[in-house]
VEXMARMI-248204 format. One record per residue: x, y, z of N, C-alpha, C in turn. Coordinates in pm, 1 decimal. Layout:
// residues N
ATOM       n_x       n_y       n_z      ca_x      ca_y      ca_z       c_x       c_y       c_z
ATOM         X         Y         Z         X         Y         Z         X         Y         Z
...
// end
This chain:
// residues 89
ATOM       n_x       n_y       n_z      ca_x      ca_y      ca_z       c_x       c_y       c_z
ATOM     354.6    1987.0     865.7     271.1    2098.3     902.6     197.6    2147.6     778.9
ATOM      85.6    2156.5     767.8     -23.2    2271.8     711.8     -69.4    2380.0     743.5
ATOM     -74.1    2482.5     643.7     -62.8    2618.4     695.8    -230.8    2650.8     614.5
ATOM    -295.1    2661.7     733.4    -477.6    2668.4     619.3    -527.8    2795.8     686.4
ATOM    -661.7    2830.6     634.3    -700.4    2978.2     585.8    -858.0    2921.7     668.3
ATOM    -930.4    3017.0     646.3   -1061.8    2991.9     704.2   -1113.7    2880.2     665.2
ATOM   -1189.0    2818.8     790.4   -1288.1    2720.6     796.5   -1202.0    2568.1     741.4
ATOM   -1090.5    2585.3     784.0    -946.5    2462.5     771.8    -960.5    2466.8     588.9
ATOM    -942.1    2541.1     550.6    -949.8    2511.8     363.4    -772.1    2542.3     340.1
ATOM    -743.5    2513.1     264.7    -601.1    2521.2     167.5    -644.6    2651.0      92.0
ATOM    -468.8    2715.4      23.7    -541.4    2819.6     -73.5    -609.9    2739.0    -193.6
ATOM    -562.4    2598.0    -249.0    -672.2    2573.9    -379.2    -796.5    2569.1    -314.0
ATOM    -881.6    2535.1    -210.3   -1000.1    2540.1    -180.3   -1010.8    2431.4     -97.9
ATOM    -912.8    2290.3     -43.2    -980.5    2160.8       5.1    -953.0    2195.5     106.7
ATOM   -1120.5    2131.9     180.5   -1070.7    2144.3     313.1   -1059.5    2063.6     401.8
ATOM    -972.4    2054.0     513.1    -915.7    1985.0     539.8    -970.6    1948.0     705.3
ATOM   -1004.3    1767.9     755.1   -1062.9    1734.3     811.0    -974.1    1617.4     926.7
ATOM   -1012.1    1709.5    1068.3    -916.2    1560.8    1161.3    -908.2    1433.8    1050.6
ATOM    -793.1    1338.0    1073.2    -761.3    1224.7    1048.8    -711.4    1257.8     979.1
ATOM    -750.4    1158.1     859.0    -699.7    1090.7     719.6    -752.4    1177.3     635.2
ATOM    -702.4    1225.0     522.8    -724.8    1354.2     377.2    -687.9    1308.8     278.8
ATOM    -749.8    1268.5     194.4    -689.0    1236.7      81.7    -704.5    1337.9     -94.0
ATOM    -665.6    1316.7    -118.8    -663.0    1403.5    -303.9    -735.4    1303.7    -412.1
ATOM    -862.1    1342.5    -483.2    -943.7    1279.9    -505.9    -878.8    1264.1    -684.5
ATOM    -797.5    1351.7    -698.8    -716.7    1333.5    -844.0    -618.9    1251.8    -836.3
ATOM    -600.9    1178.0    -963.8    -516.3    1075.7    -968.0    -391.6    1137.9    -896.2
ATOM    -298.0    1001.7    -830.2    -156.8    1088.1    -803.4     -72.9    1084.2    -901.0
ATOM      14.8    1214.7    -883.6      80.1    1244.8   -1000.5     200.6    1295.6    -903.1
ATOM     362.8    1267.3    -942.9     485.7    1305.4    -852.8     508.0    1473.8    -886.6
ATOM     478.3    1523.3    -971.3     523.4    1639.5   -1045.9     479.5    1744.2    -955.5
ATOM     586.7    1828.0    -929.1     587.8    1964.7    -848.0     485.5    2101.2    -844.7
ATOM     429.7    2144.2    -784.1     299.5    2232.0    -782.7     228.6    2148.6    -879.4
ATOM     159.1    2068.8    -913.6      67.6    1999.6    -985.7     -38.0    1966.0    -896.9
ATOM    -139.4    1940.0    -968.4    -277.4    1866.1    -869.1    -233.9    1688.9    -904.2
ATOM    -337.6    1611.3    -798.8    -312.3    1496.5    -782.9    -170.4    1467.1    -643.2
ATOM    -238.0    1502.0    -523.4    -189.6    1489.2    -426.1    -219.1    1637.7    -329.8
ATOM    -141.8    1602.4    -210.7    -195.2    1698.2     -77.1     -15.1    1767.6     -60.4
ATOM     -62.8    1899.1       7.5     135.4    1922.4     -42.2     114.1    1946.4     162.0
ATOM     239.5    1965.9     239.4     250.3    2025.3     368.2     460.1    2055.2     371.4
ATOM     455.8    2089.3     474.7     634.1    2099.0     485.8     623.9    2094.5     683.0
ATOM     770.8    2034.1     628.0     823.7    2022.0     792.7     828.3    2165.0     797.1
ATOM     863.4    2180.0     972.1     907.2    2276.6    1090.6     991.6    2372.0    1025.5
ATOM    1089.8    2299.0     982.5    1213.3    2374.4     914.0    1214.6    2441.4     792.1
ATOM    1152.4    2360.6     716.8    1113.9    2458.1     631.3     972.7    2533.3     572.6
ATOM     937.9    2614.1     724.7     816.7    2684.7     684.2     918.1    2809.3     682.5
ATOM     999.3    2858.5     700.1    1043.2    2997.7     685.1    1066.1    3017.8     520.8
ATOM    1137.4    2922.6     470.9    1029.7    2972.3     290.7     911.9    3010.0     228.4
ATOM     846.7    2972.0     291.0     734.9    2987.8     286.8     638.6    3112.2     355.4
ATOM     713.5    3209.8     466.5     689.9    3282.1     492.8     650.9    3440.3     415.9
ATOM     685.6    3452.6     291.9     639.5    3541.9     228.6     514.6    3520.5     123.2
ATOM     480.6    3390.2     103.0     385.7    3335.2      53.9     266.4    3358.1     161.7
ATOM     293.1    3299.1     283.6     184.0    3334.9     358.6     123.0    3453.2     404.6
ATOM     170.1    3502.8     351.1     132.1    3646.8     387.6      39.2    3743.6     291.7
ATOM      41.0    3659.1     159.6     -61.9    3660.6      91.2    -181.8    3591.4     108.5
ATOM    -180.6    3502.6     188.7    -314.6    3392.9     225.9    -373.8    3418.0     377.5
ATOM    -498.4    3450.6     391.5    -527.0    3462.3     549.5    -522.1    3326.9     588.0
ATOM    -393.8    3360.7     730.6    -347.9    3237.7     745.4    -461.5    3208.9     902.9
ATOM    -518.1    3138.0     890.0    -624.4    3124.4    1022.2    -612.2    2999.2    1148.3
ATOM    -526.4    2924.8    1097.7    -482.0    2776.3    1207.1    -399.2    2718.6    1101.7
ATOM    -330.4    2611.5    1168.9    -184.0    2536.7    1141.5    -287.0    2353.8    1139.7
ATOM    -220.1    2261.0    1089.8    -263.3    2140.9    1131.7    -104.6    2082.7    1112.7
ATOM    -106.9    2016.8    1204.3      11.5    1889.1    1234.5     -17.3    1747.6    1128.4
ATOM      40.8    1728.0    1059.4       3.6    1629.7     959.8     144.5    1524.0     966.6
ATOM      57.1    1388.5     960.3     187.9    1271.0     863.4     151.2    1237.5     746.1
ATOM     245.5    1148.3     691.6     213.8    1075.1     601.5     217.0     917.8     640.6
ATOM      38.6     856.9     628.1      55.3     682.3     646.3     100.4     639.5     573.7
ATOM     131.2     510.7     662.9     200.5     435.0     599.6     165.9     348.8     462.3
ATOM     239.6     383.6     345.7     199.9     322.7     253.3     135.6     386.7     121.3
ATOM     101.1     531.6     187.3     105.4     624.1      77.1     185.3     688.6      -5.6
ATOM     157.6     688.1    -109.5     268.9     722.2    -230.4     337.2     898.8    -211.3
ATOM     440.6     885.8    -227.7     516.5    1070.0    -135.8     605.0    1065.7    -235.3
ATOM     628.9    1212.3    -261.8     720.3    1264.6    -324.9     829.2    1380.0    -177.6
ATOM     925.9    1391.9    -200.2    1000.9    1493.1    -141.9    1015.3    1616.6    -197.4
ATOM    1013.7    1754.8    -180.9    1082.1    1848.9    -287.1    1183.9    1886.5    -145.6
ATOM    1224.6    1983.6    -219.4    1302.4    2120.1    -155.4    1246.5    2155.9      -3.1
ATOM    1124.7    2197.9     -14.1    1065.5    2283.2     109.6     962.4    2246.0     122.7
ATOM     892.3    2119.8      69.5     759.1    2027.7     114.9     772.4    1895.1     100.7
ATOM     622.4    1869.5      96.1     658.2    1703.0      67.5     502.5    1690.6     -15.2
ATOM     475.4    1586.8     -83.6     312.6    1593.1    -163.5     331.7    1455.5     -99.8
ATOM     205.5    1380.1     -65.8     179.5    1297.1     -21.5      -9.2    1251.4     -84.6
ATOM     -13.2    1156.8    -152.4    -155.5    1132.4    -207.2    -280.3    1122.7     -92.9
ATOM    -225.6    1153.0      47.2    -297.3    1120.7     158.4    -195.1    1154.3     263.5
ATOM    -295.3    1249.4     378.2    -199.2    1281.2     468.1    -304.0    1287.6     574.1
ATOM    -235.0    1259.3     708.1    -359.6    1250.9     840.6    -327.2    1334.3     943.8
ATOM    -424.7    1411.0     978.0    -414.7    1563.2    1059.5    -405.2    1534.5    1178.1
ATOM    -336.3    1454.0    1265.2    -301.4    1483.4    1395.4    -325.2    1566.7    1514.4
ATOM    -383.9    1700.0    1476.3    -439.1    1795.4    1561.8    -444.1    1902.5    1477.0
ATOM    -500.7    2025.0    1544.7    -482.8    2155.4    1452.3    -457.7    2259.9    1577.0
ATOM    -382.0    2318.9    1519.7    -307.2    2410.5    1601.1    -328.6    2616.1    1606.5
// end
């Protein structure tokens, strides 16, 4: 899941388009860093709930990661160098 702000943008600014999305900076595994796309499962958007509340939160998008793109795991997301929007919610 992606949690985006007006006109489907992220808080850094990309915005985000049905399908396939990719991060135009090299990928890099390292945590809050640029060089990749960040989202979190179902479960853990309730961390994330006091964060959002600083961001006008305006629609949701349903996202995977294809197959074959380079992913990191954290804690309460996932960065993925490319992720594909499934619908928006």
């Amino acid at each position: 899941m992606k949690v985006l702000g007006k006109n489907r943008t992220s808080r850094n600014g990309f915005t985000w388009r049905l399908g396939l999305n990719g991060c135009a900076e090299p990928w890099n595994t390292g945590h809050c860093t640029d060089g990749g796309l960040y989202a979190c499962e179902w479960k853990d958007l309730l961390p994330w709930i006091g964060e959002l509340y600083t961001f006008d939160v305006d629609e949701c998008a349903i996202v995977t990661v294809p197959d074959g793109a380079r992913s990191a795991v954290f804690e309460h997301k996932v960065k993925a160098e490319r992720l594909i929007v499934v619908e928006f919610i």
